[in-house]
FIVOVO-500571 format. One record per residue (C-alpha): residue number from 1; residue in one letter; y, x, z. Coordinates in nm, 2 decimals, always signed. Each point is the difference from the previous one (the first is absolute). Layout:
FIVOVO-500571
(r NUM; 'A'; (Y; X; Z))
...
//
This chain:
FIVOVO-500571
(r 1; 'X'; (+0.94; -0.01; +2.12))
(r 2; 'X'; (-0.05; -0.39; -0.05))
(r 3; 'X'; (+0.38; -0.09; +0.04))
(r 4; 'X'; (+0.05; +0.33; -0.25))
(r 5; 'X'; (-0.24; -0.17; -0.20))
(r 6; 'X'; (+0.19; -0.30; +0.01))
(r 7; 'X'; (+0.33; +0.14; -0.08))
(r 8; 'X'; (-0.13; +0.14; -0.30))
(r 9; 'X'; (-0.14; -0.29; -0.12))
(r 10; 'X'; (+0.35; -0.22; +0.08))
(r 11; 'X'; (+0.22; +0.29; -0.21))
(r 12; 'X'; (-0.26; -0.02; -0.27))
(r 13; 'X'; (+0.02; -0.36; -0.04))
(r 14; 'X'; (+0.41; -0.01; +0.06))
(r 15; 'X'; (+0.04; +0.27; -0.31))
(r 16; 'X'; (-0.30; -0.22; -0.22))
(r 17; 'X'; (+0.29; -0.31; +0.05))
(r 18; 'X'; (+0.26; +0.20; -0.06))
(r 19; 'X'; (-0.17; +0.13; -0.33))
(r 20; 'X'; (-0.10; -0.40; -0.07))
(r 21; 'X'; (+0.35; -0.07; +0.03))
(r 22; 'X'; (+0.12; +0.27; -0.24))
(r 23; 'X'; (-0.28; -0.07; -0.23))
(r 24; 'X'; (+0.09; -0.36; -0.01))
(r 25; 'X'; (+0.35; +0.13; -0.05))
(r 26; 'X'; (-0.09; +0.12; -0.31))
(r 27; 'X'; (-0.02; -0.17; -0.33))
(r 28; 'X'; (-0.10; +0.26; -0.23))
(r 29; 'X'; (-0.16; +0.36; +0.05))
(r 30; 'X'; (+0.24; +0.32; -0.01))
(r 31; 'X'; (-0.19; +0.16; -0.30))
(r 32; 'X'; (+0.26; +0.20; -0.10))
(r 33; 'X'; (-0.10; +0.32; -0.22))
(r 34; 'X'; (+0.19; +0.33; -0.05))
(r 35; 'X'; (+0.21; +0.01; -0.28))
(r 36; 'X'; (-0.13; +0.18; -0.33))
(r 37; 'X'; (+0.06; +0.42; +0.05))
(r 38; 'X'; (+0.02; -0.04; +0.38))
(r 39; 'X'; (-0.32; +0.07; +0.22))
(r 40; 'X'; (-0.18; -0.22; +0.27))
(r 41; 'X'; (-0.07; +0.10; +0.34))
(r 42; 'X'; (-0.35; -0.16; +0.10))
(r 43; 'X'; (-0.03; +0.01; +0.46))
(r 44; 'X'; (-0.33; -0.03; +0.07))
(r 45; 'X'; (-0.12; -0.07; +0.32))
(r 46; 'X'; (-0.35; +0.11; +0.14))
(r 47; 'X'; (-0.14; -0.06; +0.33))
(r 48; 'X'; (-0.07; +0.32; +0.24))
(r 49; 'X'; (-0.15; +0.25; -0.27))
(r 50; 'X'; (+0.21; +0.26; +0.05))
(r 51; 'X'; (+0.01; +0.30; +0.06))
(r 52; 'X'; (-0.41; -0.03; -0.06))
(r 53; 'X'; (+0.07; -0.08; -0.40))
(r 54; 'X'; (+0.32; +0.16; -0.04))
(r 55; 'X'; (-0.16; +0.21; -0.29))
(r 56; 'X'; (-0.17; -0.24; -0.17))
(r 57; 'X'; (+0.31; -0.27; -0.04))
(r 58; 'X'; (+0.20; +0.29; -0.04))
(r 59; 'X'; (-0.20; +0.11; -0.32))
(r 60; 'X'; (-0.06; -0.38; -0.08))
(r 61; 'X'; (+0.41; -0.05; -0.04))
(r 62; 'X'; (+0.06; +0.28; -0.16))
(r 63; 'X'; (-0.26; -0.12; -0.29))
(r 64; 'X'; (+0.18; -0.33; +0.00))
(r 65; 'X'; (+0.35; +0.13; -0.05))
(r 66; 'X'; (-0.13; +0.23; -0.26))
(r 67; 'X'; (-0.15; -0.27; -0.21))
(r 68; 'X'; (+0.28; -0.27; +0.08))
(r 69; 'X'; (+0.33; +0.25; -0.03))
(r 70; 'X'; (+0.21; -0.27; +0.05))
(r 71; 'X'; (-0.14; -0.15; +0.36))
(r 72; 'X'; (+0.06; +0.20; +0.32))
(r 73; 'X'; (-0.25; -0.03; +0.30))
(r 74; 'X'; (+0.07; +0.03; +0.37))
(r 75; 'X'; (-0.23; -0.01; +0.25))
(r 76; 'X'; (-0.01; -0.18; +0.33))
(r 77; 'X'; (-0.31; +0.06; +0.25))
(r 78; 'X'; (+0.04; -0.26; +0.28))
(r 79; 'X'; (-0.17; -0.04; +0.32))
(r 80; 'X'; (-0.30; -0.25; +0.00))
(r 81; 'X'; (+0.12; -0.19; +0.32))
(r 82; 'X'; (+0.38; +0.00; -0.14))
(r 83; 'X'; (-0.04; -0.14; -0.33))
(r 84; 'X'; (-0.05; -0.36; +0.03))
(r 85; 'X'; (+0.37; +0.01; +0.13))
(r 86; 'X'; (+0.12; +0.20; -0.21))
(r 87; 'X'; (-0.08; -0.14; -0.30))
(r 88; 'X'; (+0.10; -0.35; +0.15))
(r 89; 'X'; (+0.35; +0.12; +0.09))
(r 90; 'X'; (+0.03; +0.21; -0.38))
(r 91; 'X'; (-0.09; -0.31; -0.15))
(r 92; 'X'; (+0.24; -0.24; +0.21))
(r 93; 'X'; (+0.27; +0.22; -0.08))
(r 94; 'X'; (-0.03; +0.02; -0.32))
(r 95; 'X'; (-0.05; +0.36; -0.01))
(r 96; 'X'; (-0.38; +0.03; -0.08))
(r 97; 'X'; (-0.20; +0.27; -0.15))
(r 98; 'X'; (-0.12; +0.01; -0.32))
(r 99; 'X'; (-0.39; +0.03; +0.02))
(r 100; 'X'; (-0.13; -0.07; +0.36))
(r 101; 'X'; (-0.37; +0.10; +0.13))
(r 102; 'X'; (-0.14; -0.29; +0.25))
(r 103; 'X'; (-0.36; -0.22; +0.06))
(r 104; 'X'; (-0.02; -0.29; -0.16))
(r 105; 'X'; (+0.03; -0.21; +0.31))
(r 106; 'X'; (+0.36; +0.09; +0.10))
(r 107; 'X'; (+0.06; -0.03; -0.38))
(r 108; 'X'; (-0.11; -0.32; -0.01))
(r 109; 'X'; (+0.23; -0.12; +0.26))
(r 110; 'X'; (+0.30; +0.08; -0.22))
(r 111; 'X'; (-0.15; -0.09; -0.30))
(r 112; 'X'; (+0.00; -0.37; +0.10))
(r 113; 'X'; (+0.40; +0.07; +0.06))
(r 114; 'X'; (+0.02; +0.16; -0.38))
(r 115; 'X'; (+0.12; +0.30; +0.17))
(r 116; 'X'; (-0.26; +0.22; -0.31))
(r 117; 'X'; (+0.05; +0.00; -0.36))
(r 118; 'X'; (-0.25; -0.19; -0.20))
(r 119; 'X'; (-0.17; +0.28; -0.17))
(r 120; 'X'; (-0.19; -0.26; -0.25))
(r 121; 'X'; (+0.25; +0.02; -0.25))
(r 122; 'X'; (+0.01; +0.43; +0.06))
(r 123; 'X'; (-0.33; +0.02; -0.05))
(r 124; 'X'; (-0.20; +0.02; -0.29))
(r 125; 'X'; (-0.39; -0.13; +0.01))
(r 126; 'X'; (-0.09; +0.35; -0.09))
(r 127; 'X'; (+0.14; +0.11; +0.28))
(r 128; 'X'; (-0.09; -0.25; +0.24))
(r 129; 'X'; (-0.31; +0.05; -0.13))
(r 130; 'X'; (-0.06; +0.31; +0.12))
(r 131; 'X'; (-0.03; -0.08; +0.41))
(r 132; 'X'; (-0.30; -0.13; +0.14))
(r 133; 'X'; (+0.07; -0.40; -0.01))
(r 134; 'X'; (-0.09; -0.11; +0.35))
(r 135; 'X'; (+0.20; +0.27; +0.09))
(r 136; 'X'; (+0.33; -0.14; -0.23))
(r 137; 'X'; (-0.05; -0.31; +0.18))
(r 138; 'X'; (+0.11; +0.14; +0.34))
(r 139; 'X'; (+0.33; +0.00; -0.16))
(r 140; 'X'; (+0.09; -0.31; -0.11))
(r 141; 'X'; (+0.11; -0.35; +0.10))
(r 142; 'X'; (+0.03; -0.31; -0.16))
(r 143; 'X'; (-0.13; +0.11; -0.31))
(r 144; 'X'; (+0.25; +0.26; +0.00))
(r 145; 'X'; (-0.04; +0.42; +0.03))
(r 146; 'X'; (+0.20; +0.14; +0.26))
(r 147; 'X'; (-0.17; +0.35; +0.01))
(r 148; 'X'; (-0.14; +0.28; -0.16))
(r 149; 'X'; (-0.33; +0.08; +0.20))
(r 150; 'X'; (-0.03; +0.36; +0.07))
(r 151; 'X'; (-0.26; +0.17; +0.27))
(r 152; 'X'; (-0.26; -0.17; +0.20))
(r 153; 'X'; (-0.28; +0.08; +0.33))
(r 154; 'X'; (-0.25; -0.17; +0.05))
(r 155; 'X'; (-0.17; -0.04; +0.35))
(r 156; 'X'; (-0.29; +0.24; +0.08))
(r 157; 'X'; (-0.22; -0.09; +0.31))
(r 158; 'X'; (+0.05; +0.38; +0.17))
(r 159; 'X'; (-0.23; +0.07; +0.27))
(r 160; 'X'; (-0.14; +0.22; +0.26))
(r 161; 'X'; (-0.35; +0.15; -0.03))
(r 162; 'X'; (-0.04; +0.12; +0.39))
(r 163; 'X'; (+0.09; -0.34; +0.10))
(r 164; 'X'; (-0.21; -0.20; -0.21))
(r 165; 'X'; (-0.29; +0.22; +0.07))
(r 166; 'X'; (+0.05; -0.03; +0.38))
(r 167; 'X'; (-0.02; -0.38; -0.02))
(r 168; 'X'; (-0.31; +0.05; -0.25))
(r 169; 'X'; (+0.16; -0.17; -0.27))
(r 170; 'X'; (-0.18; +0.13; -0.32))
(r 171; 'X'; (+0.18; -0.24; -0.26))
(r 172; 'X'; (+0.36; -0.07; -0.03))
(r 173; 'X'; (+0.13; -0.31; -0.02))
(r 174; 'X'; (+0.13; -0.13; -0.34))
(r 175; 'X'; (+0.05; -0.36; +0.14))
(r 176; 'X'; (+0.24; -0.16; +0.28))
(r 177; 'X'; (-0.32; -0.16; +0.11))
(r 178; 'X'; (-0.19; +0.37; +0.06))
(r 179; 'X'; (+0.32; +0.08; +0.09))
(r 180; 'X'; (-0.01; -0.20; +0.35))
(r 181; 'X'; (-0.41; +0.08; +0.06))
(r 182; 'X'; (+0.13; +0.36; -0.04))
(r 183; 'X'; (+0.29; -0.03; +0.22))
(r 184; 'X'; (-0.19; -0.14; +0.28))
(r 185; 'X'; (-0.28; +0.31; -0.02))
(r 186; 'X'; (+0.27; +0.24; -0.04))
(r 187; 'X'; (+0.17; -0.17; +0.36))
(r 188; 'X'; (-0.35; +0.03; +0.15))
(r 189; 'X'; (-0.08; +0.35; -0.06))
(r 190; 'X'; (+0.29; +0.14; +0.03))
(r 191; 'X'; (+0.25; -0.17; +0.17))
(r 192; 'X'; (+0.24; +0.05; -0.31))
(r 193; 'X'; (+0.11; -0.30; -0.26))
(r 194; 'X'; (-0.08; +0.05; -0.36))
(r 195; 'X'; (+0.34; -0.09; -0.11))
(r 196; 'X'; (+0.35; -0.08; +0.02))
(r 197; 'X'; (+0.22; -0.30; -0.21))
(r 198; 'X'; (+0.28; -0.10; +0.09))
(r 199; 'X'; (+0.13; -0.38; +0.03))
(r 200; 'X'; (+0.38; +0.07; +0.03))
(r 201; 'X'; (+0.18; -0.24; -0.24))
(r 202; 'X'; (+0.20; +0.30; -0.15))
(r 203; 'X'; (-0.24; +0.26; -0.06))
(r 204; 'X'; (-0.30; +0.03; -0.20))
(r 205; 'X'; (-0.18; -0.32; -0.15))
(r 206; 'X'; (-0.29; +0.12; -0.01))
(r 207; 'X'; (-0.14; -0.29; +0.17))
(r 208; 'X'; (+0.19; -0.23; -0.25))
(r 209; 'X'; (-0.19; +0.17; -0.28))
(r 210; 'X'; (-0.33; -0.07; +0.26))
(r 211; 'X'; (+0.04; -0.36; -0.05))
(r 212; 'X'; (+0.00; +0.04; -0.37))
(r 213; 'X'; (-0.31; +0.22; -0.01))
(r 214; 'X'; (-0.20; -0.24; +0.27))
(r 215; 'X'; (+0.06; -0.26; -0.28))
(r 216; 'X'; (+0.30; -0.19; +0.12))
(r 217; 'X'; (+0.29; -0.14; -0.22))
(r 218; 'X'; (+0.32; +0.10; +0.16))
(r 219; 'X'; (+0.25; -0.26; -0.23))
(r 220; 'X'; (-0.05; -0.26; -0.24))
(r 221; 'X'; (+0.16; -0.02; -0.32))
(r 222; 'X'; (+0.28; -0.22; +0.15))
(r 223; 'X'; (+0.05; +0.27; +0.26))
(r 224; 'X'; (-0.17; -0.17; +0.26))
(r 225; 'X'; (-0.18; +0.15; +0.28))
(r 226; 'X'; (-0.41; -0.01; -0.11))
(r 227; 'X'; (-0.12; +0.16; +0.24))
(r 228; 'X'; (-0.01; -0.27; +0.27))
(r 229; 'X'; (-0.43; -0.02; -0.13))
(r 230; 'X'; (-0.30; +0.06; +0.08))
(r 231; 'X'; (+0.00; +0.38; -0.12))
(r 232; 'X'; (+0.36; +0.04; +0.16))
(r 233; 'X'; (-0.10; -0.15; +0.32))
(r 234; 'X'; (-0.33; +0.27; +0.00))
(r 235; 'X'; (+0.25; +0.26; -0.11))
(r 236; 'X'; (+0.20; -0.07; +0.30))
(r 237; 'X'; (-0.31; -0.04; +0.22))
(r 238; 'X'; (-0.12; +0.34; -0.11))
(r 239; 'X'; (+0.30; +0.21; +0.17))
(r 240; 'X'; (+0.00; -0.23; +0.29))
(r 241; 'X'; (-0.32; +0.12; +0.09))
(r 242; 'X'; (+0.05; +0.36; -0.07))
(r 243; 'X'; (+0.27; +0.01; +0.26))
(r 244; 'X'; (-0.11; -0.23; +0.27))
(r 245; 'X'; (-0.35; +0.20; -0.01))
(r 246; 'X'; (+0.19; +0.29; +0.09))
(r 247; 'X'; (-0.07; +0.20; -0.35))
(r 248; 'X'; (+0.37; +0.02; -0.09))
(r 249; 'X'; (+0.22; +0.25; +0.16))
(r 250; 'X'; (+0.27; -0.27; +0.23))
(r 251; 'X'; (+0.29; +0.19; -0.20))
(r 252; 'X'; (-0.08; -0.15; -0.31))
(r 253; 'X'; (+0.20; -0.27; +0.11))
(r 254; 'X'; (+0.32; +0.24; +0.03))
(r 255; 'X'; (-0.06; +0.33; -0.21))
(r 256; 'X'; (+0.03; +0.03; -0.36))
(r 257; 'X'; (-0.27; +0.15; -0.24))
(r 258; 'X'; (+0.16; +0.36; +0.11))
(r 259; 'X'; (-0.18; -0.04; +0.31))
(r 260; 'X'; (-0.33; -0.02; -0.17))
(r 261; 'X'; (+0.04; +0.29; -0.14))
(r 262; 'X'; (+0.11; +0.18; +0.31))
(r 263; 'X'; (-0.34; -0.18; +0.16))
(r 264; 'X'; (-0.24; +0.13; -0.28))
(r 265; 'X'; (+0.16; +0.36; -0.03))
(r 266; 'X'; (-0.05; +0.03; +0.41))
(r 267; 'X'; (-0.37; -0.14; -0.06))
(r 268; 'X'; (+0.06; -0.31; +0.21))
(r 269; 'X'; (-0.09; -0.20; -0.34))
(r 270; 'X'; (-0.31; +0.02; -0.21))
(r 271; 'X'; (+0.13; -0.13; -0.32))
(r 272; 'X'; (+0.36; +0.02; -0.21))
(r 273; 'X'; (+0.10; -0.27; -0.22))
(r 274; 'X'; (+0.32; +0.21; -0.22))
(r 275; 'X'; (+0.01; +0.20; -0.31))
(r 276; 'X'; (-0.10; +0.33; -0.13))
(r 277; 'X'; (+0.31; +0.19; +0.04))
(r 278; 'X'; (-0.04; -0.03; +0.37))
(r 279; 'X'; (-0.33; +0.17; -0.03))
(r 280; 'X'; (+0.30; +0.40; +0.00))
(r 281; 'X'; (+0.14; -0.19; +0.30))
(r 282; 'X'; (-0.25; -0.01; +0.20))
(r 283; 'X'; (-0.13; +0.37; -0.10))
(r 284; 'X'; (+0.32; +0.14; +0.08))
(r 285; 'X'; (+0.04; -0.21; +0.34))
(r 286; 'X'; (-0.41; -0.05; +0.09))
(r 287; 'X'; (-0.17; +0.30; -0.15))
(r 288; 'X'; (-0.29; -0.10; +0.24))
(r 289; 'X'; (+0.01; -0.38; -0.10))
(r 290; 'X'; (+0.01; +0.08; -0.37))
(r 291; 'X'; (-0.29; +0.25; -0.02))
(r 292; 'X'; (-0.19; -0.27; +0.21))
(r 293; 'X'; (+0.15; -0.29; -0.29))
(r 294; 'X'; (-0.17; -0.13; -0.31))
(r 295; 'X'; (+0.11; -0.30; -0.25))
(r 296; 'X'; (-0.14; -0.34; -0.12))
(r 297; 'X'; (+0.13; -0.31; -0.21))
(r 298; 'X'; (+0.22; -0.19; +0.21))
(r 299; 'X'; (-0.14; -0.32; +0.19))
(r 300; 'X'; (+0.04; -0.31; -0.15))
(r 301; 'X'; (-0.14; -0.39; +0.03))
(r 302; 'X'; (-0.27; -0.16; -0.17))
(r 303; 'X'; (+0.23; -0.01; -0.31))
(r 304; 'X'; (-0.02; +0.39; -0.07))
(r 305; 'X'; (+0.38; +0.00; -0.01))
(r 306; 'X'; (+0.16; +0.35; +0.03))
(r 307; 'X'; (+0.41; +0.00; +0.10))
(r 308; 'X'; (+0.25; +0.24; -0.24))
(r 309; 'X'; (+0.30; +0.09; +0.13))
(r 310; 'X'; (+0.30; +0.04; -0.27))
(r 311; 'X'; (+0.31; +0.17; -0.04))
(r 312; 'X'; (+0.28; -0.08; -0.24))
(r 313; 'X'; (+0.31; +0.09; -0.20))
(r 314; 'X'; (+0.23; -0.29; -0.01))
(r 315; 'X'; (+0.39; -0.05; -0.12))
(r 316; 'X'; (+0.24; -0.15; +0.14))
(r 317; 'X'; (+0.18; -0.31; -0.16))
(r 318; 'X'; (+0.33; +0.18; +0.05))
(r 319; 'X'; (-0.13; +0.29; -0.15))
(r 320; 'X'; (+0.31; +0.19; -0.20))
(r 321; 'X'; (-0.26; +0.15; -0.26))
(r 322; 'X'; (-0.31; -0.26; +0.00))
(r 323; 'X'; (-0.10; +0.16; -0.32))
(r 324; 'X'; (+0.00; +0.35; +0.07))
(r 325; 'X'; (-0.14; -0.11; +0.35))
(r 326; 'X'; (-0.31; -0.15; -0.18))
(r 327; 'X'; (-0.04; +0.28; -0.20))
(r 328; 'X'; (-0.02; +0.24; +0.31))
(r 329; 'X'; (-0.23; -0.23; +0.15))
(r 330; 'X'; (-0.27; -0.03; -0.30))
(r 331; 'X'; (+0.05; +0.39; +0.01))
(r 332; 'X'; (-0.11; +0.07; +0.30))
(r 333; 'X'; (-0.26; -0.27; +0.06))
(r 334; 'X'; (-0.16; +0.14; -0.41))
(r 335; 'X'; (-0.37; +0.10; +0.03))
(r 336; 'X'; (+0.10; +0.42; +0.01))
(r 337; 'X'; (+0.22; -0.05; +0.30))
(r 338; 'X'; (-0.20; -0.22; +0.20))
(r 339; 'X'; (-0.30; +0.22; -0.08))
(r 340; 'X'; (+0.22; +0.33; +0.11))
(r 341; 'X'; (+0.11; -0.23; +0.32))
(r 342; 'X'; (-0.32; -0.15; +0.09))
(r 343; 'X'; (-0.13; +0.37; -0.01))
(r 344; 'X'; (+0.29; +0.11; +0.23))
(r 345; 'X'; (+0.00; -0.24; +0.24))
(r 346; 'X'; (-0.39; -0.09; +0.06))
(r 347; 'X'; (+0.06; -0.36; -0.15))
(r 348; 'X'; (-0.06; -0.26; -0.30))
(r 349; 'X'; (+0.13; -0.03; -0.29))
(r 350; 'X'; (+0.10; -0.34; -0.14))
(r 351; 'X'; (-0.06; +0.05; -0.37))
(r 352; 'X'; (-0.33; -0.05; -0.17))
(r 353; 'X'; (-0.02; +0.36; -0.22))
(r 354; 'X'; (+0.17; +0.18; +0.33))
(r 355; 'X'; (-0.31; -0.18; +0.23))
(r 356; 'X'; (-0.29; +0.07; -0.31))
(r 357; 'X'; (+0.06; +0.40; +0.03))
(r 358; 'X'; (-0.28; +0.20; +0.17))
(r 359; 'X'; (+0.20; +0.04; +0.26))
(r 360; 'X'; (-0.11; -0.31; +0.16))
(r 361; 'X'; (-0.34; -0.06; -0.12))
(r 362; 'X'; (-0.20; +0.31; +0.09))
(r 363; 'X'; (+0.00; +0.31; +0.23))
(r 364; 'X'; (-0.29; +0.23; +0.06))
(r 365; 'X'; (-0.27; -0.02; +0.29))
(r 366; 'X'; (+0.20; +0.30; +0.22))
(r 367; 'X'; (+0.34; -0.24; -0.02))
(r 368; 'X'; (+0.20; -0.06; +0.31))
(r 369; 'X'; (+0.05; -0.31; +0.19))
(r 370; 'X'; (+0.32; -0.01; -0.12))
(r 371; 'X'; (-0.13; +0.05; -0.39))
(r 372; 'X'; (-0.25; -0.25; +0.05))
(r 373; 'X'; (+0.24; -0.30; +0.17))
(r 374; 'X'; (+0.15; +0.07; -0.31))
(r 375; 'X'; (-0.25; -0.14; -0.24))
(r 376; 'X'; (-0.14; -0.24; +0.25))
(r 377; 'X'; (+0.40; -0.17; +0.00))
(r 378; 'X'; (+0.02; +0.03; -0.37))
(r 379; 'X'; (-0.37; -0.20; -0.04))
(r 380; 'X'; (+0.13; -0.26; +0.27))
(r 381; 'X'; (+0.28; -0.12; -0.26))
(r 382; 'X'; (-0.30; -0.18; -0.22))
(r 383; 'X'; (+0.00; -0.26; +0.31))
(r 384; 'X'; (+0.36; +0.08; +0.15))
(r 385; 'X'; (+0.28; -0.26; -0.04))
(r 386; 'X'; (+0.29; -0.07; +0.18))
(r 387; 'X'; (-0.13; -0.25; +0.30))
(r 388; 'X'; (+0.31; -0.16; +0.11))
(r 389; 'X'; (+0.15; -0.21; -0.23))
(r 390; 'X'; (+0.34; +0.11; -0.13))
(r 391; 'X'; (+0.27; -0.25; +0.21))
(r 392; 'X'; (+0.38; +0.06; +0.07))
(r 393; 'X'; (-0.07; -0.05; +0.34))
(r 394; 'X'; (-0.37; +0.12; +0.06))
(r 395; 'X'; (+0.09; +0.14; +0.33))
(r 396; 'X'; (+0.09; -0.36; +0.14))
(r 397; 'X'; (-0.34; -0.05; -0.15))
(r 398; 'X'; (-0.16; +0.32; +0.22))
(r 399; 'X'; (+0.23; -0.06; +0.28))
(r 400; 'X'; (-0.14; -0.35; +0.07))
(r 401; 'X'; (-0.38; +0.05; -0.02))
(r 402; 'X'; (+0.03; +0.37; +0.19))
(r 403; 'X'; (+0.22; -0.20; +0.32))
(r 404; 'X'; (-0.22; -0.27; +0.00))
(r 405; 'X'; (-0.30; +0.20; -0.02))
(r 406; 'X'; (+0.12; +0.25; +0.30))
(r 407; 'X'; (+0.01; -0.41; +0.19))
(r 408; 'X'; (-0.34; -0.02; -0.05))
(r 409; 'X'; (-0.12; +0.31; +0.08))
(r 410; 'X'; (+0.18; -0.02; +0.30))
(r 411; 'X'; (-0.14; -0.34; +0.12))
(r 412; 'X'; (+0.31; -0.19; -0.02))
(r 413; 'X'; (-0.10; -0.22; -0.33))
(r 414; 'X'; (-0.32; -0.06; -0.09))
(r 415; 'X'; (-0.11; +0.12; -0.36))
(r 416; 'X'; (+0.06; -0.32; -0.19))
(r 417; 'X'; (+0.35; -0.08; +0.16))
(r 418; 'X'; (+0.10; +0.41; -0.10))
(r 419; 'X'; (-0.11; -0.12; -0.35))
(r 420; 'X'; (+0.16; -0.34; +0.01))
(r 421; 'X'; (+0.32; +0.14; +0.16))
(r 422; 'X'; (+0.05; +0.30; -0.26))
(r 423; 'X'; (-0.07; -0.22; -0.31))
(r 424; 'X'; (+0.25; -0.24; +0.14))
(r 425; 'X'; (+0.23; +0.26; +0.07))
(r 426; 'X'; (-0.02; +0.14; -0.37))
(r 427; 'X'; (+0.03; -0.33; -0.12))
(r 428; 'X'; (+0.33; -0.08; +0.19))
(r 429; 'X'; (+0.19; +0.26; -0.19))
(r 430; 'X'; (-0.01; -0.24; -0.29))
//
């Protein structure tokens, strides 16, 4: 799986420098528009919602075309794991879609090779105004806008009642620092760990976003590593301590955030760091777990900081109908669709009117787990923010502190020569 891992990584990398190469290739954008009379095909790419949403972006097109007689729609559902080279190789080819749905991360990496229109001057302050604007910040770079937001999670702490009430735990943890007094009882009593995160480079960065909340700086405004501190040295410290006391499951080291929710739907876990929607997942897969689960804010450092996790439109430089693509784009991302979506699929919206509906703020005292991670997500926006700052190459950034970290946890560095090491590493990509 590593040399997989590998591979993966090397063909991602080979098509980003082919796509560097085109880019630079280029003087001036392909913004070509369909002659008057003639109508404009819009592709548009989402990742892995079929056939789950078929009916709703079925209906949702069909609106579109009728309002805009003179653009065309067609759909594209892509795999999750397949899109990052898919997009790569559209875009390096010249042959891109139209309106593309990705995170902000990957976005960003492309955004710093102008592969995304700059939708500042396709945008109107009205509209922009619209989205939440911590949220809007996600998408842009150097000043600039490289994406429309569209729906969001944010992290619940999930966690089993049985298991808390075998280790006589009568609060739950809100902190990292109850977090490890809990962890330890939890090992105690009943042999199990509380939870699972994962320190692979490529997966989750949840423990990225850690550092944020324990108080640490991650860059400086240069783009320097900040967090070779105090607080980044204690963030370090923290995780160290977790594993070598033996209250961190050995594959965190190796398995991706997938495996946590393997471990917490088999009840080896007390506690699940993810979002709402997997609350169905584990009902349909853990009927047992889920009638033993309940929900709480997610845990955070002494700053109160709460993660968000952000989806996007963007379009494509290349795009053959940038204006019609836009167009799509603020249709489907207006406050009635993400409200109808965020309904559907058990997530945010990113606009303030869609988030201010009742929806979100109330449900009665006989509401589900699932109607009440609802409101507790939509309250957690008031604090929630986008933890990692926005980079072109952030996963350099979470590649070095998660490898040097995994050295000292292992005993092969101690904690201030992993900080050293990984800031000095960041660094040397400048």
């Amino acid at each position: 799986m590593i040399r997989l891992r590998k591979f993966k990584q090397l063909v991602i990398w080979a098509l980003v420098g082919l796509l560097t190469s085109w880019l630079v290739s280029c003087n001036t954008a392909n913004n070509t528009v369909s002659p008057a009379g003639t109508q404009a095909t819009v592709e548009f790419w989402t990742m892995q919602l079929q056939p789950q949403f078929t009916d709703y972006f079925q209906g949702l097109i069909a609106n579109f075309e009728t309002e805009n007689p003179g653009i065309k729609v067609n759909w594209v559902d892509v795999p999750w794991a397949a899109m990052e080279n898919k997009i790569l190789t559209s875009v390096s080819a010249n042959t891109p879609p139209d309106v593309v749905n990705l995170n902000p991360v990957f976005a960003s990496q492309l955004a710093g090779r102008n592969a995304w229109l700059d939708l500042d001057p396709k945008i109107s302050d009205p509209e922009r105004s619209s989205y939440l604007p911590n949220i809007w910040k996600a998408s842009t770079l150097n000043g600039k806008s490289f994406g429309i937001p569209w729906y969001l999670t944010t992290r619940l702490n999930i966690y089993n009642t049985d298991l808390l009430q075998q280790a006589g735990i009568n609060k739950v943890p809100s902190t990292y620092a109850e977090l490890a007094d809990v962890a330890q009882k939890i090992k105690d009593q009943t042999g199990k760990y509380a939870f699972f995160v994962t320190f692979v480079p490529q997966d989750s960065g949840e423990v990225l976003e850690s550092f944020v909340q324990m108080g640490v700086t991650l860059v400086n405004e240069q783009g320097k590593a900040a967090f070779n501190s105090p607080e980044g040295k204690a963030a370090f410290q923290y995780w160290v301590n977790l594993y070598q006391q033996g209250l961190l499951p050995r594959e965190a080291l190796t398995q991706g955030h997938r495996h946590g929710i393997d471990l917490y739907q088999s009840g080896q876990t007390a506690f699940l760091a993810s979002g709402p929607e997997f609350l169905n997942t584990i009902a349909r897969n853990a009927p047992q777990i889920a009638k033993a689960s309940a929900i709480a804010p997610q845990i955070t450092g002494d700053t109160g900081k709460k993660n968000v996790a952000v989806m996007n439109l963007v379009v494509p430089r290349a795009s053959q109908h940038p204006d019609a693509a836009v167009k799509f784009a603020l249709f489907v991302t207006n406050d009635k669709n993400q409200l109808a979506f965020a309904k559907a699929a058990n997530v945010l919206p990113s606009t303030k009117q869609a988030l201010a509906d009742s929806y979100f703020q109330n449900v009665p005292d006989t509401a589900s787990t699932v109607e009440r991670a609802r409101v507790i997500s939509a309250k957690q926006l008031q604090q929630a923010e986008i933890l990692t700052p926005t980079l072109k190459d952030s996963k350099r950034l979470q590649k070095a502190i998660y490898e040097n970290l995994q050295a000292a946890m292992l005993g092969q560095k101690t904690v201030d020569q992993a900080v050293e090491d990984a800031a000095q590493e960041w660094n040397n990509r400048l």
